[in-house]
C-alpha positions in Angstrom: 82.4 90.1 -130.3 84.6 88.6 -127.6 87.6 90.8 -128.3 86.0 93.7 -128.3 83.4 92.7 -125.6 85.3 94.5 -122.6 85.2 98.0 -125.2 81.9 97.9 -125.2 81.0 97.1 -122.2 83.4 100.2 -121.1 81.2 102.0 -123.3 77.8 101.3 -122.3 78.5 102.0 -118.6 80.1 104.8 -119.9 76.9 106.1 -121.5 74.9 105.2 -118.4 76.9 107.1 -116.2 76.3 110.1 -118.5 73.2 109.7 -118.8 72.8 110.4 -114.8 75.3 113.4 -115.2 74.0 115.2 -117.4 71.8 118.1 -116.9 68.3 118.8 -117.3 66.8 120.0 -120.4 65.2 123.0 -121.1 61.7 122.9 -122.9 60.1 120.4 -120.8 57.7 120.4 -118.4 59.7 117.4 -116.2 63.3 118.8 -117.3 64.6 115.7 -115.6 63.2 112.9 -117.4 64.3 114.0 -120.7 67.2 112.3 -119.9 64.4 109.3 -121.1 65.1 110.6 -125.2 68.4 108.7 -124.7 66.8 105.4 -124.9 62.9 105.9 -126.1 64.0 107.7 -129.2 67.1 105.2 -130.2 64.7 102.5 -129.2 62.2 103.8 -131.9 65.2 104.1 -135.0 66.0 100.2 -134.2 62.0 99.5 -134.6 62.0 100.9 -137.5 65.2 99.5 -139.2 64.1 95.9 -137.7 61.2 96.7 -139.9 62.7 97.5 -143.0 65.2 94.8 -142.7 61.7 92.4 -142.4 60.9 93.6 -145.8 63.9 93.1 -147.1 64.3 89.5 -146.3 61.3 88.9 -147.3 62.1 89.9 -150.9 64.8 87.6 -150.4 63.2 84.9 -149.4 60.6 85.0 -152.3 63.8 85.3 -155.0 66.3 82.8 -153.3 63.9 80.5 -151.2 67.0 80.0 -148.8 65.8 79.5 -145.5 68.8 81.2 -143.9 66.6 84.6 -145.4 63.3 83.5 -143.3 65.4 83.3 -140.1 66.5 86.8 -140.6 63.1 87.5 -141.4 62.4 85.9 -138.2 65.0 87.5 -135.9 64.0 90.9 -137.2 60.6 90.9 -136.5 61.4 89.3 -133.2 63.8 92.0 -132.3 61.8 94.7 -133.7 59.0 93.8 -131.9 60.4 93.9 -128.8 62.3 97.5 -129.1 59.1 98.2 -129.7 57.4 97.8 -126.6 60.7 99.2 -125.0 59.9 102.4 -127.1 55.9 102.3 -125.8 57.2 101.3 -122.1 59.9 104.3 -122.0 57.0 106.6 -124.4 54.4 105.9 -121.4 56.5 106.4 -118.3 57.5 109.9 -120.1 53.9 110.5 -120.4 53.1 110.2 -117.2 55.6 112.5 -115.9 54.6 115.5 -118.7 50.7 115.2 -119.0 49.9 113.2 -116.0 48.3 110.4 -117.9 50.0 106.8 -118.3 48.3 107.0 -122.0 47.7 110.2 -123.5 45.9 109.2 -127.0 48.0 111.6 -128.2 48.5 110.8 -132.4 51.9 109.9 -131.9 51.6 107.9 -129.3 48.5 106.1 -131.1 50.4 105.9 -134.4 53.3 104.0 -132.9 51.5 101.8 -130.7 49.4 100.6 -134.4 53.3 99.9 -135.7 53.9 98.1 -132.9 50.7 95.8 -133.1 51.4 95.2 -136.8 55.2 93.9 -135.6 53.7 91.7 -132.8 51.5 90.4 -135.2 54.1 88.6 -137.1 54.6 86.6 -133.6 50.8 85.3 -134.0 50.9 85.0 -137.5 54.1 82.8 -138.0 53.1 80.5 -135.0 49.8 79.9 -137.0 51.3 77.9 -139.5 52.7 74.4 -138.2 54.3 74.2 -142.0 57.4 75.8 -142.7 56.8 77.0 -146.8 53.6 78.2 -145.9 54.6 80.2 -143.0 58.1 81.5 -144.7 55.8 82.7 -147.4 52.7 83.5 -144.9 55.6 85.8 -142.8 57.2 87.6 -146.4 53.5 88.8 -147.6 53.4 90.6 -144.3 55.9 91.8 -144.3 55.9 93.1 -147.2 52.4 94.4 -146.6 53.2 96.2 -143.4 56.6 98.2 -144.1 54.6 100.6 -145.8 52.1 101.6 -143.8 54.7 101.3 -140.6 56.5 103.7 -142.2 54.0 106.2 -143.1 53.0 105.9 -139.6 56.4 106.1 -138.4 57.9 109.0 -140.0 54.9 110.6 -142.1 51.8 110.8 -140.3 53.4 112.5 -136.9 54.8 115.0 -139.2 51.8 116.2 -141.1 50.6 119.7 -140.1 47.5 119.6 -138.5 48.9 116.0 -136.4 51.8 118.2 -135.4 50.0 120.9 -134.4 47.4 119.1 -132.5 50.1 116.5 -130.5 51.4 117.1 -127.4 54.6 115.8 -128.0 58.3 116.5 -129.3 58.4 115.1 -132.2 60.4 118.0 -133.9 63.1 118.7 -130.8 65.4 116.2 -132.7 64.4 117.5 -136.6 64.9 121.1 -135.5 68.2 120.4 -133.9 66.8 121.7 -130.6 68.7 119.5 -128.6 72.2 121.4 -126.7 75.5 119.8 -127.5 75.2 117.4 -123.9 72.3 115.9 -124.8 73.4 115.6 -128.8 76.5 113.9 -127.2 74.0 111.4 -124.9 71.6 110.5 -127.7 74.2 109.9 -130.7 76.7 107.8 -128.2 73.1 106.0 -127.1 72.1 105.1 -130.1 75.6 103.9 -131.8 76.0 101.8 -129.0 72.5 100.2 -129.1 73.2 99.8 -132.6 76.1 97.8 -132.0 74.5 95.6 -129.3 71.9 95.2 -131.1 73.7 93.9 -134.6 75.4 91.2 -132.7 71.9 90.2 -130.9 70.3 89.7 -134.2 73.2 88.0 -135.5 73.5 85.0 -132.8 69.6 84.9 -133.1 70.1 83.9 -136.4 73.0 81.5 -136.1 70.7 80.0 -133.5 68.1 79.5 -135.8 70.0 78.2 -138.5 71.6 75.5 -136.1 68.0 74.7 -135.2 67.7 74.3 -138.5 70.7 72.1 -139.6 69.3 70.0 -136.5 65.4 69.2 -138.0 67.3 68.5 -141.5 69.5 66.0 -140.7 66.7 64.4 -138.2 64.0 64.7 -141.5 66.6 63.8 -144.1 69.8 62.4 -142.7 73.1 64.5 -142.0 73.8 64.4 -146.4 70.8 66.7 -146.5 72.0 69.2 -144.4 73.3 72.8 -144.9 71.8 73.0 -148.0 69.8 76.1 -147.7 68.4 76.2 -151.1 64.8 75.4 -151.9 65.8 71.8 -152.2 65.5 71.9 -148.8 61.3 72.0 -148.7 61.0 69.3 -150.9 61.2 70.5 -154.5 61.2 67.9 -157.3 64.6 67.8 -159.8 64.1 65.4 -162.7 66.1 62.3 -163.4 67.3 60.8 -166.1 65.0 57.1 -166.5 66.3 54.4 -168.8 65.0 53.3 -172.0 63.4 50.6 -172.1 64.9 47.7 -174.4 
C-alpha cells in the first residue's frame, strides 16, 4: 500500500472535506447530521461483509485445517466487531439528534445491536479456549452458526412490513434511491474508500498473526517445523514404515 499510500490519503481528506461541504438533506428532522449516513451506513456494509467472510473461513478451515484460514477467521471477526460498534456509536449519536433519545428501542436499532453482540461474542468465545484446535474449531461452529441469523437480522427483519412500518428509522432512503446526487456522491466515495482502508487493515492483521504464528512453531517444534500451515501443524499422526523383524 506504500505507493499508493499518499492517493489515498488525498482521497480520504478529500472525502472529509466533502463531507463538511455538502448540504443538508431534506427529509430529516436534523437536516444536518445526515451528513452522519456517510459513515454509519458504510460502517454497517463492512459489518456485514466481515461477517460473511467469518463464515467463509470457517468453511475453510474445517476443509483445509490450514491455520492461515483461522487467522482470517480471526481478523474478520475482529474487524467486524469493531465497525460494529462504530455503526451503534454513529446509529446512537443520530438518535439523539432525531428522536431525542440516546437509545430509541427502535427494531432496527435493537436488531443490529443483537448482530453486534453475536460478533463480540467471538472475542469471549475464542479467548475461552487456551487450545488452539479446539478453539479454531470452537470459532468455525460459530461462525457458521451466526451468519445466518446476522443476516436475517441485518437485511431481512428491518425490511418486513409491519417492522418497517412501525420503526422510526430510514431504512429505505438508500433502497428507494431517495438520496440527491451530492449525497449519492458522499456515501459511494465513503464507502469505496473505507473499503479500501479497510482491505489492507485486515490483511496486515493477518500477516501479523501468521508471523505470530511462524514464531510459537519454531519455539514448539524447531525452525524445520515452520511454515507449514497444514494440519501437520496441530499434531496429527502420519505412519511410518517399521522394519521387519529378522
Amino acid at each position: 500500500m506504500k505507493a499508493s499510500s499518499p492517493l489515498f490519503l488525498a482521497a480520504a481528506v478529500g472525502i472529509t472535506l466533502y463531507g463538511f461541504a455538502v448540504g443538508p438533506a431534506n427529509g430529516f428532522l436534523a437536516p444536518d447530521l445526515a451528513r452522519i449516513v456517510f459513515w454509519h451506513v458504510p460502517s454497517a456494509f463492512v459489518a456485514s461483509w466481515f461477517m460473511i467472510w467469518s463464515a467463509v473461513s470457517a468453511v475453510q478451515w474445517l476443509r483445509t485445517r490450514d491455520r492461515l484460514w483461522d487467522e482470517r477467521l480471526a481478523a474478520s471477526i475482529e474487524l467486524g466487531a469493531l465497525f460494529a460498534i462504530l455503526t451503534l456509536l454513529t446509529g446512537s449519536l443520530f438518535s439523539r439528534v432525531q428522536w431525542n433519545a440516546w437509545w430509541h428501542w427502535d427494531p432496527r436499532q435493537t436488531s443490529f445491536l443483537l448482530v453486534s453482540l453475536m460478533l463480540l461474542g467471538m472475542w469471549g468465545l475464542r479467548g475461552a479456549f487456551a487450545d488452539e484446535i479446539k478453539r479454531a474449531n470452537a470459532s468455525a461452529a460459530y461462525a457458521l452458526g451466526m451468519v445466518m441469523p446476522g443476516l436475517f437480522l441485518t437485511f431481512v427483519f428491518p425490511r418486513l412490513p409491519s417492522i418497517r412500518d412501525m420503526s422510526l428509522h430510514p431504512s429505505t432512503t438508500i433502497v428507494r434511491n431517495e438520496f440527491d446526487l451530492a449525497y449519492k456522491l458522499g456515501f459511494y466515495g465513503t464507502l469505496a474508500a473505507l473499503a479500501v482502508l479497510v482491505f489492507q487493515v485486515y490483511r496486515l492483521r493477518v500477516a501479523v498473526g501468521h508471523q505470530e504464528l511462524l514464531i510459537r512453531e519454531q519455539e514448539e517444534h524447531g525452525p524445520d517445523q515452520a511454515d507449514r500451515g497444514d494440519s501437520s501443524d496441530y499434531g496429527s499422526v502420519r505412519p511410518v514404515a517399521l522394519p521387519k523383524k529378522g
